[in-house]
Phi, psi and omega in degrees: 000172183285136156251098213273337165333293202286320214064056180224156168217144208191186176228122162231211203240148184306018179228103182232166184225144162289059173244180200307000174254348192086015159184134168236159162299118168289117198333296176316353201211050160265123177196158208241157163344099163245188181008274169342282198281297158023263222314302170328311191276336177278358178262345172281298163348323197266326129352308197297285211283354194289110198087012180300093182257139207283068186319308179195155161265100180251102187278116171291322181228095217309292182351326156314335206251322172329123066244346289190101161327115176341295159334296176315295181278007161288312183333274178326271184292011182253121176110326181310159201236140156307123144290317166177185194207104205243211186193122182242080184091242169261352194258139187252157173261081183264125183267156192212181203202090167329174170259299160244062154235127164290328182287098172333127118323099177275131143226137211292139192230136149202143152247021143086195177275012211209004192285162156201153177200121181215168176285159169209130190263174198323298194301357152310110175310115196290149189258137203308358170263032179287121157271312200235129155213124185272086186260135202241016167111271187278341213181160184234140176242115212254117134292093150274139204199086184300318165271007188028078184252319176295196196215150187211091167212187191272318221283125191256351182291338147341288176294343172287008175263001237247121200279196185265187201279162169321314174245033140323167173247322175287312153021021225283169210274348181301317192289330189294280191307341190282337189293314197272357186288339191254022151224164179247005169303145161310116181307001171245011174271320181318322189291326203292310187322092163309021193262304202288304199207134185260148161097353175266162175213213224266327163300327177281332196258347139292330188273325184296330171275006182277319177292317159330314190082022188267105143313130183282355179292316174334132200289180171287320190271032173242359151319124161294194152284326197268299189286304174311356166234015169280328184269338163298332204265324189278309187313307148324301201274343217235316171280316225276294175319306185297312178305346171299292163333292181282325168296358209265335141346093168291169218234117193200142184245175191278347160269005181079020156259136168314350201286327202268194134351148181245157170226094187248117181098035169248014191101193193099182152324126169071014189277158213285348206293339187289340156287000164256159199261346184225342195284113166070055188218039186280169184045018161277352286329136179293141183272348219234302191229019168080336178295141185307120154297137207237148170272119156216184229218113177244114176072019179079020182252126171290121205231103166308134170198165177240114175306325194276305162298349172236071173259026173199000000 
């Protein structure tokens, strides 16, 4: 969502405090991105950068960039034109068109739990977590990253571990039960294994199995076909919403112009958090039958449910 105090638009986690930057993560809600706001920042994104050429590359905080040497990728990427911006999972994708190379350039986005990457125009004052800045002639295009957990890199191996996407259409709800019939891990520890379906996480895989009607305790391989394809369709339906949500946002800075930084997550009219239905709601009433929603702590991740509506 929009932050039109600052006039920015940028991404951040569906939990904010007031502080002197306009939002800190709050200690209870470090959670890393998923799917949903990904989808968001690449859609927003991709307008800015798309035909974009890359004057120079300055990696501020080496950390990011690994395994991909610092050097390397200033190299690599200076002079290079944006081609275009995808999404793999939790991770973005910038296809880039070297300056004397025919051979397409990949580089790897994650923004880790602290991340942000947004447009800027020059006279924005860069902010003191710049990890990565991309200058792009009028505006800088920024990785900012306070704890630097996320990645701005060459290495591509990440995704290849990466199960398939959620809203694949070949995906079928068969392949799915056939996946989980092959573990006895608890079905909401499962969902997290980016191996089995990439990009849902510890928000989505509550609210889907709430929908669902799933115990998250339930082991995975007591999944039916039937319930397992109750839960791909609830799985869907709960990113689809969230991606609705968040894109849909018109996009405006304080001069009422398009120009400037995107803020995606930050609250407002229609923000997705108000739609969920069990994360980060203990001891409230279940909106569907009134029993308090219980909290419980699965793989060190906190896991929302309504005992009564998820009693098997």
């Amino acid at each position: 969502m929009l932050n039109a105090a600052s006039g920015r638009v940028a991404f951040c986690l569906p939990f904010r405090v007031a502080g002197d930057s306009g939002f800190k993560i709050r200690h209870d809600a470090a959670i890393m991105p998923e799917l949903p706001e990904v989808e968001v920042l690449v859609r927003g994104l991709r307008p800015l950068l798309r035909g974009k050429t890359i004057r120079s590359v300055k990696v501020r905080r080496e950390r990011v960039t690994r395994p991909t040497p610092p050097r390397e990728l200033e190299k690599a990427l200076s002079g290079a034109k944006f081609r275009d911006l995808s999404r793999r999972g939790k991770y973005l994708l910038f296809e880039l068109q070297p300056k004397k190379s025919k051979k397409v350039l990949t580089v790897l986005g994650h923004l880790g739990m602290t991340g942000r990457m947004f447009v800027a125009l020059k006279k924005e004052k860069l902010p003191s977590h710049t990890a990565v800045l991309f200058d792009l002639g009028d505006r800088n295009f920024i990785y900012e990253d306070w704890r630097y957990f996320g990645r701005m890199s060459l290495d591509l191996s990440p995704i290849e571990k990466l199960g398939p996407e959620p809203m694949d259409k070949n995906f079928s709800a068969e392949a799915f039960a056939k996946l989980l019939k092959q573990s006895r891990q608890a079905i909401k520890v499962k969902l997290l294994d980016q191996g089995l379906i990439a990009g849902v996480g510890n928000i989505y895989a509550s609210e889907a199995l709430f929908r669902a009607r799933i115990s998250p305790k339930l082991p995975a391989n007591r999944l039916t076909l039937e319930r397992a394809k109750e839960l791909l369709r609830t799985i869907r339906e709960v990113l689809n919403e969230a991606i609705k949500y968040g894109s849909t946002v018109p996009l405006k800075t304080m001069s009422g112009k398009s120009d400037a930084l995107f803020y995606f997550g930050d609250g407002g009219e229609g923000f997705y958090e108000e739609r969920l239905r069990v994360y980060n709601r203990a001891g409230k009433p279940c909106l569907d039958c009134g029993t308090p929603i219980k909290r419980l702590t699965q793989a060190a991740r906190s896991t929302f449910y309504c005992p009564n509506c998820q009693k098997k």
